[in-house]
N, C-alpha and C positions, 0 to 999 in steps of 0.2 A: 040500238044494239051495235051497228056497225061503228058510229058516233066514239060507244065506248070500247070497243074494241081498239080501236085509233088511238083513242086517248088513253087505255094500258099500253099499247105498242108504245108509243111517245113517251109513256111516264121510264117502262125500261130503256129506253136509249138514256135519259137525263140521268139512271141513276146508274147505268155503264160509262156515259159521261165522268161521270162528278166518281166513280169510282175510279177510273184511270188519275182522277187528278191527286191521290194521295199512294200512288206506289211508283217505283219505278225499278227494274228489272236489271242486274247488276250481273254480265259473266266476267270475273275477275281469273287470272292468272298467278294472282300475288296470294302471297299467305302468311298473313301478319299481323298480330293482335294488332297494332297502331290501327290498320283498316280498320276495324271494326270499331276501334274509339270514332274513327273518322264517321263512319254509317250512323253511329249511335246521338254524335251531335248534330249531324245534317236533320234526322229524322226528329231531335228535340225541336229545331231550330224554325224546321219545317213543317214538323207533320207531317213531310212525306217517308213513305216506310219503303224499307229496301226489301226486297229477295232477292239473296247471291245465291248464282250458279259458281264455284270457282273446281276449275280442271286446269290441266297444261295447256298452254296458249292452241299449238296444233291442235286438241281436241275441243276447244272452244271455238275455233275456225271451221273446223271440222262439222259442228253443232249448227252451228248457226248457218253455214248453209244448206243442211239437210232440212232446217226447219223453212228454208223460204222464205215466202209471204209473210207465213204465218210465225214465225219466230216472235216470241215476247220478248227478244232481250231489250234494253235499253243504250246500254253502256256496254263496252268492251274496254276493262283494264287488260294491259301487262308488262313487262319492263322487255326492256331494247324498242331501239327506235326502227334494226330489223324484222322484228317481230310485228310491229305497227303494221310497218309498211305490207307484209304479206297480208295482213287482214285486210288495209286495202285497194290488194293488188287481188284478192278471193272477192271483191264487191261486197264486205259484210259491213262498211263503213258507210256513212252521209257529212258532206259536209254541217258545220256547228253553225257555223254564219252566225257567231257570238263576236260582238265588236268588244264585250269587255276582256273576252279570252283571248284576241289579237292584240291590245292595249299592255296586257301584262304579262304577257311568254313573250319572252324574247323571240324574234321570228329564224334562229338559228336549233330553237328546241321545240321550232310546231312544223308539220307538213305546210308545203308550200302551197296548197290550194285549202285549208281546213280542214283535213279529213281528220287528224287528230292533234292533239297535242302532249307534249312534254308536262309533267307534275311536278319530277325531282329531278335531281343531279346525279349520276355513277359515275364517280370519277378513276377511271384506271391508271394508278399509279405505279410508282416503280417499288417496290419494298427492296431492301437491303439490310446482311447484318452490319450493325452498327461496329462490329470490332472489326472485320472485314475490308471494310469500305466506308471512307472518306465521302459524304454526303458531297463535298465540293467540288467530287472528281464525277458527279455524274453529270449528265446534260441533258440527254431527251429518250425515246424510243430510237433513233435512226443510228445514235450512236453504239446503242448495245449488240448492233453488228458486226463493229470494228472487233479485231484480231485480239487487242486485249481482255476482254471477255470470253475467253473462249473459252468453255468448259465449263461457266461460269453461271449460267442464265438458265430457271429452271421457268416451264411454261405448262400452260395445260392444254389439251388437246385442239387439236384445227375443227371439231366436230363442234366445239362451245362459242356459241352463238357471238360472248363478248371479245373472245381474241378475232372472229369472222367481224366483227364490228370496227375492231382496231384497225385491220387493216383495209378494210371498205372507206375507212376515214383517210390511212395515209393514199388510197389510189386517188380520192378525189384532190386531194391536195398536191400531190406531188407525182401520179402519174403512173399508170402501172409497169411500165416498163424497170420503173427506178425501186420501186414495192419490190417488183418479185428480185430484183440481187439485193436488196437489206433482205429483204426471208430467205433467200439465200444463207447470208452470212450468219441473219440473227439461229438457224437450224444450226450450223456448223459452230454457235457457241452453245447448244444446251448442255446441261449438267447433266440429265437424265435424258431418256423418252416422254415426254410430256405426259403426264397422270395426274389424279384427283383432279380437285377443286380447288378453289382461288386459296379455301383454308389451308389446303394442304400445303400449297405454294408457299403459303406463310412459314408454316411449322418446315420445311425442308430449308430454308433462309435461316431459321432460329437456330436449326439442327446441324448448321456449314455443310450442307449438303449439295448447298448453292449459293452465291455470293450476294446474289437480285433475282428478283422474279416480278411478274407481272399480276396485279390483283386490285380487285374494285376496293374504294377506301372504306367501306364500310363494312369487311370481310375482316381487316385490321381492328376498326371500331368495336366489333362486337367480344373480340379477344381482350381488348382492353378496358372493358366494360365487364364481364366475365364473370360468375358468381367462382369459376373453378381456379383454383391457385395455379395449375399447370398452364392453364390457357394463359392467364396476367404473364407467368415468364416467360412465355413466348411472346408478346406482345414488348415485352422491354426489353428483349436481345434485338430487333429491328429498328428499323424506322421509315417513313413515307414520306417519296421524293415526289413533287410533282413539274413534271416539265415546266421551263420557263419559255413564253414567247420567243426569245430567242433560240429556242433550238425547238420552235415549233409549239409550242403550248402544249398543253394535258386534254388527255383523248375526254371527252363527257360523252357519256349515256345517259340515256334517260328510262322511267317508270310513268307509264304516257297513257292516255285515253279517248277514244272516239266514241260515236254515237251511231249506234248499231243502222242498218239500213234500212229496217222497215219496222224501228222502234215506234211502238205505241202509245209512250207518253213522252213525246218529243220534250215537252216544254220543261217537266221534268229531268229528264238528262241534260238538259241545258242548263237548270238551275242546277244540278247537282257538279258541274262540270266547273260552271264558276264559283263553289263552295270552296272545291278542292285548289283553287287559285286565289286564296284568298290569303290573309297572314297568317289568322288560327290555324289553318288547314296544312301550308305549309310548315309553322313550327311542329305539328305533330307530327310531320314525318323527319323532321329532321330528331326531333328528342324522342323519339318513340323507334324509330326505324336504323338514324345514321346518316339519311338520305340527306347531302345536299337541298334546300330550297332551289326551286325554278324562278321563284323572283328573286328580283336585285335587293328590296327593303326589309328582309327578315335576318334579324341578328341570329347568327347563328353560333350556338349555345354549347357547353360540355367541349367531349371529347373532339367534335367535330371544328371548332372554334380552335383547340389546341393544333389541331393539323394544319391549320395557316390557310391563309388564302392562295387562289391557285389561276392560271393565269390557261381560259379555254382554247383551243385551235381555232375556235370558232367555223369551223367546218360545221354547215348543215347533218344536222342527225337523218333525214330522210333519206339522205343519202347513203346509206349505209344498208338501207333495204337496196338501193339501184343498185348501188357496185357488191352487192351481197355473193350473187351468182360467180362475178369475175375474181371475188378475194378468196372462194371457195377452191376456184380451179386454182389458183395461184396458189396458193397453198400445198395444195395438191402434187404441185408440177416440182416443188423444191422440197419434196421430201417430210414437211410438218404432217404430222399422222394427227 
């Protein structure tokens, strides 16, 4: 009796075993049919099936370490490489210790120890209207502080995680002291009070309500891709500049992923993690989302091929979590609300 007692105990462990080995536990942030093409070919490809949690990144943060120990998540998605970093700066990350994921992210779009890595590309460009402004008369971010812009440059708020990334990028490059008098200047040329969303940015540029504005290129992308006739003419009164090395290169973000801290089907999130770095995986987010590819070998297709190629700062993303705190006060201190 006891014999078979042992030997049910055992037979449940092998099939709590062998059941961990076809799911894996997915809290995403993002929210976008493409993911779920992506979930749906992993799981043909694999066999292994997904359960998504998806909330705002904070409330996934949030989740995950209420649940402790025992938390099932596997995977933590979300975009900003800010956002990363605070999950694991909360301890809700593990390092990947995947040699193939270090082999093909470039080590400017993975944390510096493995805790996560970069998937796509956000690249924050400059938008302009085209009857307005001479594309040959612009240069970089650092120049839209000068005197002749003044009045001129419409932004969205210092609360929005991507302009706190912008300039968490220019303090690690060039220094804060030099940061906070371009936010100086760049405040002293807005159009407006900084409002809405990167779209709105758009449509205020189409509307000469602003000359440039600051907006991820895929905010453009989706206007010009548009089933709505209004959006498409907004999208052809502008155009997207993207800084050239010479005056500093084009800020990149990223839409990134780590492997939760006390996930329970490790091996799983590991495969799941080099799916999404693979070619198929990054053309779907570029044809399906807009998103720049995170590798260098994927032809990139459509509207996004039309915007040209574009030339990174190469400043570390991770850093953008560290200087996070310091571009917030800064901000702060020169009047950006």
């Amino acid at each position: 009796m006891v014999f078979r007692f042992i030997l049910f105990a055992f037979s449940l462990i092998l099939l709590s075993s062998c059941a961990e080995k076809d799911e894996v536990n997915i809290y995403s942030s993002r929210h976008y049919d493409t993911d779920m093409q992506l979930y749906d070919n992993f799981t043909e490809q694999t066999g292994i099936h997904i359960n998504l949690i998806e909330g705002t990144s904070d409330e996934l943060i949030e989740r995950i370490r209420n649940e402790g120990i025992n938390s099932p998540a596997d995977i933590v998605i979300t975009v900003d490489a800010g956002r990363l970093w605070r999950a694991r700066e909360a301890g809700i990350l593990q390092q990947h210790e995947s040699e193939y994921l270090d082999s093909v992210i470039k080590p400017e779009l993975r944390d510096t120890e493995g805790y996560w890595v970069g998937l796509s590309e956000r690249v924050r460009g400059i938008i302009y209207n085209r009857e307005r402004v001479n594309s040959d008369d612009l240069k970089g971010y650092w120049e839209l502080a000068e005197p002749e812009w003044e009045g001129r440059v419409c932004v969205r708020s210092s609360n929005n995680i991507y302009n706190q990334s912008l300039v968490a990028s220019l303090i690690e490059s060039r220094g804060e002291e030099a940061v906070e008098e371009w936010a100086a200047g760049l405040v002293n040329n807005f159009a407006r009070s900084p409002q809405g969303g990167d779209t709105d940015q758009i449509k205020a540029v189409a509307a000469g309500l602003c000359d440039v504005a600051l907006a991820n290129h895929y905010y453009l992308a989706r206007l010009v891709q548009s089933t709505q006739q209004q959006d498409r003419e907004v999208a052809e009164k502008v155009g997207i500049y993207f800084p050239a090395s010479e005056f500093g290169g084009v800020h990149v973000n990223i839409s990134g992923a780590g492997i939760a801290a006390n996930s329970p089907n490790r091996e799983n999130a590991i495969q799941f993690l080099e799916y999404l770095a693979t070619e198929d995986a990054q053309l779907l987010f570029a044809v399906g989302n807009n998103e720049f590819p995170a590798l260098d070998n994927v032809e990139i297709p459509g509207v996004l091929g039309e915007f040209g190629e574009y030339e990174s700062d190469a400043v570390n993303v991770a850093s953008y979590g560290t200087n996070n705190p310091a571009a917030i006060r800064l901000m702060d201190r020169v009047g950006w609300r």
